[in-house]
C-alpha angles and dihedrals in degrees: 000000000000094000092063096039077051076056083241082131113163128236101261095047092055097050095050088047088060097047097045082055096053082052110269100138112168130081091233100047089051082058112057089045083071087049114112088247095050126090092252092037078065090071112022121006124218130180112231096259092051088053095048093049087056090050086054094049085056103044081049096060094045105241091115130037133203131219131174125255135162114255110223090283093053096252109149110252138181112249115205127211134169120258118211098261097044079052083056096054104036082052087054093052101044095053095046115092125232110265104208131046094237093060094060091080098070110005102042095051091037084063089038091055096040097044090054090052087050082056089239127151118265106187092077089040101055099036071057104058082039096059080045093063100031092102105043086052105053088045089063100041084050095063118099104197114134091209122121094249100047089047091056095047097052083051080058092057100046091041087052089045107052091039093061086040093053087038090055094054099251091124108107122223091252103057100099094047092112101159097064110118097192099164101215114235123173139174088221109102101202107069108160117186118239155164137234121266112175130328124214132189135223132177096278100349130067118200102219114198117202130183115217100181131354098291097013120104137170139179139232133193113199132146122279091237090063098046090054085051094055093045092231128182137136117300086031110135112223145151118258104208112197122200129171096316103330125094107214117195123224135178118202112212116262 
């Protein structure tokens, strides 16, 4: 009980906190919705008695209350309902981002999917859960090291990186056009070669950093629109053509 009321509420408490406030009330009804074949199981699967100990817990700490009530067959049966404490916190949860990548396989799209059943808005949400990871991502896909570990972590971070960007809409049109053979030829002589660093978004602008060598970093300033229609995110390989003072940005197909 004290480690809800801390807000360390599981998973599984969470999620049936949400359902119970989009009106399932009933224990039964909360647990087939964590079957395989239901739309949370998708996610994230739980057997029935998990699902009814995480009922109690919440019942126990007060954020959900049970009254009786007759089932269509008139069997007497246990209504839930949120209490306004157990609203605060489910309103906490569902606006705080994952923070670790490997949370966002199963709680980052558990929120997305309950907070577009609660009809909120998910732009905001999810350039959210992206800042929060900013860091942690650019950490991995800095490191150097040639091991097998390393190598797969810095994959995660690309893979995380391109999918909230792809979820946020900053995936252009053209991206999975993946049979185009444009051969790339420019009057700008120097064309270095480069990677991704981090990408970040203004109004009309996006501030692009690339990394040329270990150590060695420029920037580059080009339109957003631009950025969505090269599909760029950190771990991305592009050209960094330099004339006079300006730092144009450049993806060869792959």
């Amino acid at each position: 009980m004290e480690a809800i009321r801390n807000s360390h509420i599981t998973l599984i408490e969470a999620t049936c906190l949400a359902l119970i406030s989009q009106g399932s009330t009933h224990g039964y009804d909360i647990a087939k919705r964590f079957h395989p074949d239901g739309d949370i199981g998708e996610i994230f699967t739980q057997t029935n008695p998990v699902v009814y100990r995480a009922l109690k817990s919440l019942e126990a700490a007060d954020l959900v209350k049970s009254t009786d009530a007759l089932g269509v067959r008139k069997q007497l049966k246990f209504a839930l309902s949120m209490t306004e404490e157990g609203s605060r916190v489910l309103n906490s949860w569902l606006n705080a981002p994952a923070l670790h990548i490997r949370d966002l396989r199963q709680e980052f799209l558990v929120k997305l999917h309950l907070r577009g059943l609660a009809g909120m808005k998910q732009q905001k949400f999810i350039a959210l859960q992206r800042d929060a990871l900013d860091n942690v991502l650019s950490q991995l896909l800095a490191n150097p090291a040639r091991n097998a570990v390393a190598m797969w972590r810095r994959e995660q971070a690309r893979a995380v990186a391109r999918f909230l960007d792809e979820l946020s809409g900053e995936e252009s049109r053209e991206a999975n056009n993946g049979d185009r053979e444009d051969f790339l030829q420019l009057s700008a002589r120097n064309q270095l070669r480069a990677k991704v660093l981090s990408v970040k978004h203004g109004g009309v602008l996006s501030t692009v950093k690339l990394e040329l060598d270990p150590g060695q970093t420029m920037t580059a300033t080009i339109t957003r629109e631009a950025t969505n229609a090269l599909a760029l995110a950190p771990g991305t390989e592009v050209l960094g053509l330099c004339k006079a003072t300006d730092v144009l940005v450049a993806r060869s197909p792959s």
